[in-house]
C-alpha positions as CSV (number, residue, x, y, z in Angstrom):
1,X,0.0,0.0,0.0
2,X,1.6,3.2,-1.3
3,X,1.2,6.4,1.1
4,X,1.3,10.3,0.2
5,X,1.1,13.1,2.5
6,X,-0.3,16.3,1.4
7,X,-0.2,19.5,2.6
8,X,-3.7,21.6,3.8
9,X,-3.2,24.9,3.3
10,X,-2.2,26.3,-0.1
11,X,-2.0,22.7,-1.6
12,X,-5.5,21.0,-1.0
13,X,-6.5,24.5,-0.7
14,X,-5.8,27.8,-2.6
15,X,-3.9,29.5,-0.5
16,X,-6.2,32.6,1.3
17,X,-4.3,35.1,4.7
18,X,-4.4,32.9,7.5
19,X,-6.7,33.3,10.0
20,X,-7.8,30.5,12.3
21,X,-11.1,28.8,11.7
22,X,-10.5,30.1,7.6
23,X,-10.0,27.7,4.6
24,X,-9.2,28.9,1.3
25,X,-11.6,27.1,-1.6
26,X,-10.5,23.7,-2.7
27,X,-8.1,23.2,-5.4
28,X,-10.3,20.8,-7.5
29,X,-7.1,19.7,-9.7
30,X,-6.0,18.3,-6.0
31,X,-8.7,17.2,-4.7
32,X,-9.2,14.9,-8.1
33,X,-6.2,14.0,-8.1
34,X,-6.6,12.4,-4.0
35,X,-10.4,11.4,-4.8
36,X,-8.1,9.1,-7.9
37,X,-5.4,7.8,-5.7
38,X,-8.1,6.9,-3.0
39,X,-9.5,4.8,-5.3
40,X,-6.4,3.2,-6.2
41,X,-6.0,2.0,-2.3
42,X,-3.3,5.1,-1.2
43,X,-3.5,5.9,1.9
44,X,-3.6,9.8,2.3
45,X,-2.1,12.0,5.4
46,X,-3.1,15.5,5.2
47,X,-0.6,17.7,7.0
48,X,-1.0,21.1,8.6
49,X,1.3,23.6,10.5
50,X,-1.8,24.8,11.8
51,X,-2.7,24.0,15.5
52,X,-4.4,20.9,17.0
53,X,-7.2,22.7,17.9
54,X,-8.0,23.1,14.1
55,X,-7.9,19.0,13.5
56,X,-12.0,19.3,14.5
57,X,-12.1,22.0,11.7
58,X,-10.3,21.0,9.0
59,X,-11.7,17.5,9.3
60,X,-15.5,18.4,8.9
61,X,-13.9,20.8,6.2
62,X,-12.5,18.5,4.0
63,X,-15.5,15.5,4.4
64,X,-17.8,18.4,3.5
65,X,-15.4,19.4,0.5
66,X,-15.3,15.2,-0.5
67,X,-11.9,15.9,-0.4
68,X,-10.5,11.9,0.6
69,X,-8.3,11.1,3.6
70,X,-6.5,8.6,6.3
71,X,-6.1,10.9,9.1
72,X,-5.1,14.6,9.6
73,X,-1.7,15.2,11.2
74,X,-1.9,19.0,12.2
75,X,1.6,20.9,13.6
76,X,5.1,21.5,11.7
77,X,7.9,19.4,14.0
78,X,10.2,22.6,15.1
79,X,13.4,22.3,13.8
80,X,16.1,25.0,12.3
81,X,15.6,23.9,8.7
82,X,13.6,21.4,6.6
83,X,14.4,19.1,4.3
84,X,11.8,16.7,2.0
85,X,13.2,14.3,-1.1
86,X,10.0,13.8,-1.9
87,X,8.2,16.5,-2.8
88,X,6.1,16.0,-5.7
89,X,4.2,19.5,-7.5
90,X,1.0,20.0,-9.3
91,X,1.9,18.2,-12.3
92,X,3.6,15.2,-11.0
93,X,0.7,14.6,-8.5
94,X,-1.6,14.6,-11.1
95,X,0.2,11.8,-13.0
96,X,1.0,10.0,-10.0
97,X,-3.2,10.1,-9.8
98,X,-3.3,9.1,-13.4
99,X,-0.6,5.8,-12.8
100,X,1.6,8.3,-15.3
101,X,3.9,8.7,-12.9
102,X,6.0,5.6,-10.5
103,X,7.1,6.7,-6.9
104,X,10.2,4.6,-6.0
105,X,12.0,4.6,-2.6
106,X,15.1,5.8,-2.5
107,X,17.9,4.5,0.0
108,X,20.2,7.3,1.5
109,X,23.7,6.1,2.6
């Protein structure tokens, strides 16, 4: 079972001022794209930097929006700087949705 995490704000969403309790519209390209890899069996983690008192929120948000999911994680880790090998944009998420597109593991040594 292949996995994808995907970012709330300004991903599965267009990106709006933040303000707590605020959503920006759903990016339908997105959401099509999670409603096609749902299908497929993926298991999808939508992560937030926004608080864990959102989680209620954004939940009911994105069932309301039909917007597919395995759980919401919601808090960035602190740390001094960030690093993600796998970051995948727009167009490579939509052929990942479309089986366009392979993911493969990679080993770091």
């Amino acid at each position: 079972m292949q996995s994808i995490v995907v970012d709330f704000d300004g991903t599965i969403t267009h990106p709006i001022k933040f303000a707590r309790g605020r959503f920006g519209r759903v990016n339908s390209q997105i959401a099509g794209a999670l409603r096609r890899l749902w299908k497929d069996g993926w298991v999808i983690i939508v992560w937030t930097g926004r608080s864990w008192g959102e989680h209620e929120n954004i939940v009911r948000f994105l069932k309301c929006q039909e917007v597919p999911f395995s759980q919401v994680v919601c808090c960035k880790p602190i740390g001094d700087c960030y690093f993600d090998k796998k970051n995948l944009n727009e167009q490579e998420l939509q052929e990942v949705s479309l089986g366009k597109r392979v993911i493969r593991e990679e080993k770091i040594e």
